[in-house]
C-alpha positions in Angstrom: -26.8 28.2 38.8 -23.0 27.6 38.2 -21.8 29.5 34.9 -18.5 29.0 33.0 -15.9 31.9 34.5 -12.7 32.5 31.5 -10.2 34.3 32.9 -7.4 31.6 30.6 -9.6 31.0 28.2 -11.4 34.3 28.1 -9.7 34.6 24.3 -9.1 31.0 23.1 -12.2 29.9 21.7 -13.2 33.5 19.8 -13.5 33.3 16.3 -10.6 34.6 14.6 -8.0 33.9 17.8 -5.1 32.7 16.8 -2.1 31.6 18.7 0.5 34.7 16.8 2.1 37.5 19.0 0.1 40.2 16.8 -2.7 38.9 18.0 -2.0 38.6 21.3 -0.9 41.9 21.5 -4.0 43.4 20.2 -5.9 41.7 23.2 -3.8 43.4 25.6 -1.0 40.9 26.1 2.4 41.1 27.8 0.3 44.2 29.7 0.9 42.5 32.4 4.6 42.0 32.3 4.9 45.1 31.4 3.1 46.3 34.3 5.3 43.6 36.5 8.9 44.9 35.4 7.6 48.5 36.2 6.9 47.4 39.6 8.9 50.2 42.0 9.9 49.2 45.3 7.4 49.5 47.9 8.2 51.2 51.0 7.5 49.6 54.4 6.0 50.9 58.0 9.4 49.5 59.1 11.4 51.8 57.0 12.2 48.4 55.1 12.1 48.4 51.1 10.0 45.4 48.9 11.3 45.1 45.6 9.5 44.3 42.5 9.6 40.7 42.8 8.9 40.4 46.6 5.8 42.2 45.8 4.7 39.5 43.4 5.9 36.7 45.4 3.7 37.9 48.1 0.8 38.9 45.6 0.9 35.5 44.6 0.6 34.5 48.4 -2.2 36.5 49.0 -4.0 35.2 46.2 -4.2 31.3 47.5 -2.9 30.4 44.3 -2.8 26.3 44.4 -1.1 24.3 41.6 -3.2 23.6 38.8 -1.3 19.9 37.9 -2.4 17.6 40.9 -1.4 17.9 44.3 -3.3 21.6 44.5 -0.2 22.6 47.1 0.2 26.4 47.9 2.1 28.2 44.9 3.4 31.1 46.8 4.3 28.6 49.8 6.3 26.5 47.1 7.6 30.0 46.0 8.9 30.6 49.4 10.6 27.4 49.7 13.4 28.4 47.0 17.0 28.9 48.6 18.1 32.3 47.5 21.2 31.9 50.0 23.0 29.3 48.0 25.0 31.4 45.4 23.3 29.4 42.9 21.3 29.7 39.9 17.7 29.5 40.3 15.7 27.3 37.6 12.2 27.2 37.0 10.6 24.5 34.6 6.7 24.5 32.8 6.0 21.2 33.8 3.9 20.4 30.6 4.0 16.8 30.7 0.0 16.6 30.4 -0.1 12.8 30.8 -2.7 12.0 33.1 -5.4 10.3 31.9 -8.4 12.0 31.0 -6.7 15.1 31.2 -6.9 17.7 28.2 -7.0 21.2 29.6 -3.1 22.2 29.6 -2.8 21.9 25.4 -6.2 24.0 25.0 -3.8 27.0 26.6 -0.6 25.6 24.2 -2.2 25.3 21.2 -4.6 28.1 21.5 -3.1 30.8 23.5 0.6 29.8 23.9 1.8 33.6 24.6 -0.1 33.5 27.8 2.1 31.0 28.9 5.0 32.6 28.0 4.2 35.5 29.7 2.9 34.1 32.8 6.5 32.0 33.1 8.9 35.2 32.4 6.7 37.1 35.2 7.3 33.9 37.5 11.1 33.5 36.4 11.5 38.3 37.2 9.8 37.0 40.6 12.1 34.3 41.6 15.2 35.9 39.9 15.7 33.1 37.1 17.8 33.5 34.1 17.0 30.3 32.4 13.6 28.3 32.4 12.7 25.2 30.5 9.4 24.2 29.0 8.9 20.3 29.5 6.5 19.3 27.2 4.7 15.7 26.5 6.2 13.9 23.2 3.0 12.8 21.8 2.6 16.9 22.0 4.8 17.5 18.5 2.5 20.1 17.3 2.2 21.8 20.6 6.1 22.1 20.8 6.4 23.8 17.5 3.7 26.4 18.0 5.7 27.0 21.7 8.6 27.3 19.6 7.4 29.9 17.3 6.1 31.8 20.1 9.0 31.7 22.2 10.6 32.8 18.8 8.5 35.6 18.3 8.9 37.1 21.8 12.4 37.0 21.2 11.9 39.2 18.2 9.9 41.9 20.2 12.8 41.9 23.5 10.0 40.2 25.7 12.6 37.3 25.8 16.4 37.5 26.2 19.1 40.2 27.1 17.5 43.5 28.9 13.9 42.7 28.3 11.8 46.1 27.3 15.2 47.7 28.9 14.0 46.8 32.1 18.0 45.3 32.7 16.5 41.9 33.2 17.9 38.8 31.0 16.1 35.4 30.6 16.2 32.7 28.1 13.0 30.0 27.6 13.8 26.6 26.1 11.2 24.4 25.1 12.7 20.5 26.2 10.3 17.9 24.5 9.9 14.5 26.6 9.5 10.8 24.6 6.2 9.8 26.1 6.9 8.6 29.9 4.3 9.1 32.6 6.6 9.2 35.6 8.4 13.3 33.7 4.6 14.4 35.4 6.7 13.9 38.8 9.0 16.6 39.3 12.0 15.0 39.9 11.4 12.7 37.3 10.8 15.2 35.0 14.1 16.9 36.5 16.4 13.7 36.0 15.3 13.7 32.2 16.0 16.9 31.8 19.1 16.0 32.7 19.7 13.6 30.4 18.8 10.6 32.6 16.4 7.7 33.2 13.9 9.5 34.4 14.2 7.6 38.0 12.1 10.2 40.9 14.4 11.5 43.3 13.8 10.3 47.1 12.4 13.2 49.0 14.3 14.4 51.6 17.1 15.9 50.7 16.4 16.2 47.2 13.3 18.9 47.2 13.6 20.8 43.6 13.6 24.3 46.1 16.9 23.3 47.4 18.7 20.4 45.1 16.7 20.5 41.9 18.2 20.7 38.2 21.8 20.4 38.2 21.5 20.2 41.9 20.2 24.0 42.1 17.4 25.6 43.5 14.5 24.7 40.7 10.4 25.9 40.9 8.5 22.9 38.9 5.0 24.6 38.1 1.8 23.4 35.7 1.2 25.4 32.5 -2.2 26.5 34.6 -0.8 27.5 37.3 1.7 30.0 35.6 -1.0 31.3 33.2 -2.6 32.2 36.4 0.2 34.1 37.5 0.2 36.4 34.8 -3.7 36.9 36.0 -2.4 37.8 39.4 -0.5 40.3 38.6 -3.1 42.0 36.6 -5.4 41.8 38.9 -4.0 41.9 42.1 -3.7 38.9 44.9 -6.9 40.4 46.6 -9.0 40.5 43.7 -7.6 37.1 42.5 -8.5 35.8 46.4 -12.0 36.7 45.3 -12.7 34.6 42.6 -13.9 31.2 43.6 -14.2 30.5 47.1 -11.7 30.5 50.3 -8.8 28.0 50.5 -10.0 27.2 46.8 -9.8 30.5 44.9 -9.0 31.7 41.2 -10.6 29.6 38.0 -10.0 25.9 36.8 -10.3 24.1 33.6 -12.2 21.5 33.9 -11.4 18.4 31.3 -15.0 16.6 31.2 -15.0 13.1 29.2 -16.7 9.7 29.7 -20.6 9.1 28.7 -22.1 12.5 28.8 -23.7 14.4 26.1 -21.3 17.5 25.9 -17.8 16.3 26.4 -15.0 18.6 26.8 -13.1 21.4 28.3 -15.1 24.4 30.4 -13.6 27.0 33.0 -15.4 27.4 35.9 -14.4 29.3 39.5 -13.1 27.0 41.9 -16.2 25.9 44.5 -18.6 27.8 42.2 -20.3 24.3 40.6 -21.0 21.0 41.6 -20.1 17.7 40.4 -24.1 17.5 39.1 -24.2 20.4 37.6 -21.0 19.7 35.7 -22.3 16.5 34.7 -25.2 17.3 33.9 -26.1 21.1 33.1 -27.0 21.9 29.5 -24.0 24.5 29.9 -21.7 21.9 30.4 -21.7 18.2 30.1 -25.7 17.9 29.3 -26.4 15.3 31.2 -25.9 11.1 30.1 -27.4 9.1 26.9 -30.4 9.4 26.8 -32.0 5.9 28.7 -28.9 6.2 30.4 -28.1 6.0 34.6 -25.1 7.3 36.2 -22.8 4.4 37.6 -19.3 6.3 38.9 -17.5 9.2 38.7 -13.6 9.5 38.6 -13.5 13.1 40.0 -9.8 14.3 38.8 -7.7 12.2 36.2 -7.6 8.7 36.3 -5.1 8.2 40.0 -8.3 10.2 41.8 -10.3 7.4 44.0 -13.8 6.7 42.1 -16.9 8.0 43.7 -20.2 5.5 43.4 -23.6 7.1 41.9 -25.8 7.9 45.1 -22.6 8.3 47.7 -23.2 10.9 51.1 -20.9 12.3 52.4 -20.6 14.5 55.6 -19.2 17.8 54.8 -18.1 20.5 57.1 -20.0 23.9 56.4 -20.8 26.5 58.5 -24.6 27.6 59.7 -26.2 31.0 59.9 -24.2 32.4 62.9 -20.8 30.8 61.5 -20.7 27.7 63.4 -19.2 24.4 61.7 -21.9 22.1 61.2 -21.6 18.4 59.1 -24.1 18.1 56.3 -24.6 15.2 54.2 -23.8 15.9 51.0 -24.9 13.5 48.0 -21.7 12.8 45.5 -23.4 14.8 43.0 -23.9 18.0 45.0 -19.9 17.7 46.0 -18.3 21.3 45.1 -15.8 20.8 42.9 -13.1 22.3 44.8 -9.7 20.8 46.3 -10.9 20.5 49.8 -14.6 19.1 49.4 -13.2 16.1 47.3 -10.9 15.5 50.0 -13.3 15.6 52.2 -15.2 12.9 50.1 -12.2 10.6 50.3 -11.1 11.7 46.8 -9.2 14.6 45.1 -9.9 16.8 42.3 -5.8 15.8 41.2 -5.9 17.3 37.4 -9.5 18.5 37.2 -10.3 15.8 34.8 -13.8 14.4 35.2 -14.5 10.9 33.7 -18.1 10.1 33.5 -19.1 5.7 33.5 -23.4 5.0 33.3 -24.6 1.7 33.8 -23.6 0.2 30.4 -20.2 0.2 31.9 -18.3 -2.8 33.1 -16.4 -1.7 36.2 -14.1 -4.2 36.0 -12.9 -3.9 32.4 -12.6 -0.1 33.1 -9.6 -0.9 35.9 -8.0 -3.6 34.3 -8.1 -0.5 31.2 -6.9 1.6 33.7 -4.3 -0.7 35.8 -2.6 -1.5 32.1 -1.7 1.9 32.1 -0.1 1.9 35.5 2.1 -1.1 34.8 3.5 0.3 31.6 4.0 3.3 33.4 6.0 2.6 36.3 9.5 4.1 35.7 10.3 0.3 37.9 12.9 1.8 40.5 11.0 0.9 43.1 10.1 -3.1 44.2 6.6 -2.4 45.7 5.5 -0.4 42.6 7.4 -2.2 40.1 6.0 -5.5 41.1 2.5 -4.4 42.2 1.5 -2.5 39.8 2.1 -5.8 37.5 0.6 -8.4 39.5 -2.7 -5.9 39.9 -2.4 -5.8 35.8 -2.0 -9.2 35.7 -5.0 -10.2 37.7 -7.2 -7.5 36.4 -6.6 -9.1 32.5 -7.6 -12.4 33.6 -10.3 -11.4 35.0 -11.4 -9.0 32.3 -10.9 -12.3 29.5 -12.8 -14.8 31.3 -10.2 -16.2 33.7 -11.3 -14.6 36.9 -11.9 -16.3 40.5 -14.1 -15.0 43.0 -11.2 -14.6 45.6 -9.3 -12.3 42.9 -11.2 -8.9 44.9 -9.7 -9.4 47.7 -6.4 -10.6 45.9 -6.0 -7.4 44.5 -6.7 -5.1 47.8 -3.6 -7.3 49.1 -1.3 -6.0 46.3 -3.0 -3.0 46.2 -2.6 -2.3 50.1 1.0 -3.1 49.9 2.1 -0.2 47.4 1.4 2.8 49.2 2.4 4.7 52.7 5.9 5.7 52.1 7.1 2.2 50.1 7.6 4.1 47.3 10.2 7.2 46.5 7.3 9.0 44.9 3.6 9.2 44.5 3.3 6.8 41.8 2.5 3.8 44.1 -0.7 5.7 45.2 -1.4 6.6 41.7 -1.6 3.0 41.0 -3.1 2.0 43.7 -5.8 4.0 44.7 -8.0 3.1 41.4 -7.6 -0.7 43.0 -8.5 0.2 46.5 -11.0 2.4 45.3 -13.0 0.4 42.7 -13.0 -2.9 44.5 -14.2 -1.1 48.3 -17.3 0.2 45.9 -18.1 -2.2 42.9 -16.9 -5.7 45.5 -20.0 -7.2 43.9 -19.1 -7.0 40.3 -15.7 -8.5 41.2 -16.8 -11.5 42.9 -19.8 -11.7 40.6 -17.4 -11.6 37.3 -14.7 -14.1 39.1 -17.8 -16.8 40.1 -19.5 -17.1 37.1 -15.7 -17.6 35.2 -15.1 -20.4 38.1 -19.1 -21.6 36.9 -18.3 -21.7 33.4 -14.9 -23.4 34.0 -15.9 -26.2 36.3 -19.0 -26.9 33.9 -16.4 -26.6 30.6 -14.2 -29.1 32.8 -17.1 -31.2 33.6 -18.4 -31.5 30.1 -15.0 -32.3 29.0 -14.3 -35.5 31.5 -18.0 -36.8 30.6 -17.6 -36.8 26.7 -13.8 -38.2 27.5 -15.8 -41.4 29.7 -18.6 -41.9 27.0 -15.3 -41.9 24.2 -14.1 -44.3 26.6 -17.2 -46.4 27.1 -18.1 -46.5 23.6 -14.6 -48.2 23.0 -12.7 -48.3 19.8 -15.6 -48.7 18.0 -18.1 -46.6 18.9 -18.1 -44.1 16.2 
């Protein structure tokens, strides 16, 4: 049976935890950097040397550490991407632009347990050499940014922040950079060009990869307030140990954000692999199942850009038999490990780790035009295909959803919807957009055409009641009434 697994939120939720250095400190924190800036060079069977923050990088590569805020790439691969050649200043930015929705995981660590954040991002910054780091944070996050603040103030006060931190010769400085509520600062060079100072316009990818021409045109890591909490993790327990927990190619813990119609919404911490869509859904330890007299419908697997699964999907996984062999096995959508690969697999991805849960009282097509609203607000507009797409798909969707529809709009809206994606766009926001489209109208088509045909009914039978009172009026003559 799959059980919740805190390693983040081991503390969080404890009675009497609160989100102060002192009591941080008395549950063992900034051990770890401690431990990290103590590190002495490691000697080599080729007589070469690894210092301190080679060992983490690699400990970090050995863990299969993959980011926490979406595209689940290889952290220490990222890592490893970082120009140290250049003569430049190296940058690394907390993306904590937690926008996505149905996504709610990233402020349980600010608001509850912001220190293990901060230490998690100076360890990263000693590994990577960085002097000065930024903390993007979402603007509807106010309260968020002032307790980061207060931390980040408070680790000043003890020299875990700043010149010569515990004497270790080591200097870093941590600004908190608040954004004013745009979608697109979740994309990395978005989120770079505001911090700038700029229209927060995603920058076309090559040249401008943040590990060679990021902030100020420097070499910039962009990591999710997850995946640096994890780091801090890593270092205390080592990349083997770390490589343990979950399962492989999907190890370490994730938060799972679990909303929609089930009976125990909310946010639980699970290894990665270790429980199955079902048993997220529905065990009493997590989600408890749906309202009562209530039958599953769909499943958006991770934040709201994830492609939806349909209630009673197979799939064909790969797994391996008894003597190791790679065999396919249909898999039900429910009994889908909830894992990066296994959603892939399934056609999907497990993106933020935010589970949305829709039963039958649902009506599919209200929940994309819902959805699709957000996309058209959202689109920073640099590029056509996006820009204009993700307005006509809006546009279509809200006639539909009051009463206007046509039963040739599902097909209408696979046309846009086919025309955003596969490299039209600088950056991933014309999947984001589009894949809901693709994705709901492939598996609810009936709905669509069912909802447009019976507006087309309803119109042509309002149309012809109107032209047979308008010819009795007219028969009835001036007089008639």
């Amino acid at each position: 049976m799959a059980q919740e697994y805190k390693l983040i939120l081991k503390y969080a939720d404890e009675p009497g935890y609160t989100p102060d250095l002192e009591c941080y400190l008395r549950h063992g924190g900034y051990a770890e950097l401690k431990k990290a800036l103590a590190l002495p060079p490691k000697d080599l069977p080729d007589g070469k040397k690894l210092t301190a923050q080679e060992q983490i990088r690699e400990d970090v590569k050995i863990s299969g550490l993959r980011g926490r805020g979406g595209a689940g790439f290889s952290c220490g691969l990222k890592w490893s991407f970082v120009d140290r050649k250049s003569g430049k200043p190296i940058y690394l930015i907390c993306n904590a632009d937690e926008s996505e929705p149905g996504t709610f995981k990233d402020r349980q660590i600010i608001h509850k347990d912001p220190h293990q954040l901060i230490e998690g991002m100076i360890i990263s910054c000693f590994a990577n050499d960085v002097k000065l780091a930024y903390l993007y944070i979402r603007g509807e996050m106010p309260e968020g940014a002032r307790i980061l603040n207060r931390a980040l103030q408070e680790a000043r006060a003890k020299n875990f922040l700043g010149k010569n931190i515990l004497g270790s010769g080591y200097d870093l400085e941590i600004y908190v950079h608040r954004g004013a509520g745009a979608y697109i600062c979740g994309e990395e060079t978005g989120l770079i060009e505001s911090l700038e100072g700029k229209r927060p316009y995603p920058r076309i990818k090559p040249p401008y990869f943040p590990a060679v021409l990021g902030l100020w045109m420097c070499p910039t890591i962009v990591n999710n307030v997850e995946t640096l909490c994890n780091v801090k993790h890593i270092v205390g327990l080592g990349g083997t140990a770390f490589a343990k927990l979950g399962t492989p190619n999907n190890t370490g813990t994730r938060i799972v954000s679990l909303s929609g119609q089930v009976k125990r919404p909310g946010y639980y911490e699970i290894e990665v692999g270790k429980a199955t869509l079902g048993e997220l859904i529905n065990d009493p330890k997590f989600g408890g199942g749906l309202r009562d007299g209530r039958k599953l419908k769909a499943i958006i697997p991770g934040g709201s850009s994830s492609k939806v699964l349909k209630a009673g999907e197979k799939f064909k996984l790969k797994k391996k038999d008894a003597e190791g062999k790679e065999i396919l096995v249909e898999t039900d959508v429910l009994d889908l490990p909830y894992d990066f690969d296994s959603l892939a697999a399934a056609g999907t991805m497990s993106g933020s780790s935010a589970i949305i849960v829709m039963d039958d009282s649902v009506d599919i097509v209200e929940a994309l035009a819902n959805l699709s609203e957000f996309y058209a607000h959202e689109s920073c507009g640099q590029c056509t295909p996006c820009r204009e797409g993700s307005l006509w798909m809006n546009k279509a969707l809200h006639r539909m959803a009051h009463g206007e529809g046509r039963a040739s709009d599902a097909d209408y809206l696979v046309k846009i919807a086919d025309n955003i994606p596969g490299g039209r766009t600088i950056c991933a926001f014309g999947e984001a957009c589009s894949w809901p489209v693709q994705s709901f109208v492939a598996k609810f088509k009936d709905e669509f055409v069912a909802k447009g045909q019976a507006d087309e009914e309803r119109r042509a039978k309002k149309t012809k009641d109107a032209v047979t009172t308008n010819k009795l009026e007219l028969a009835a003559g001036p007089h008639g009434h």
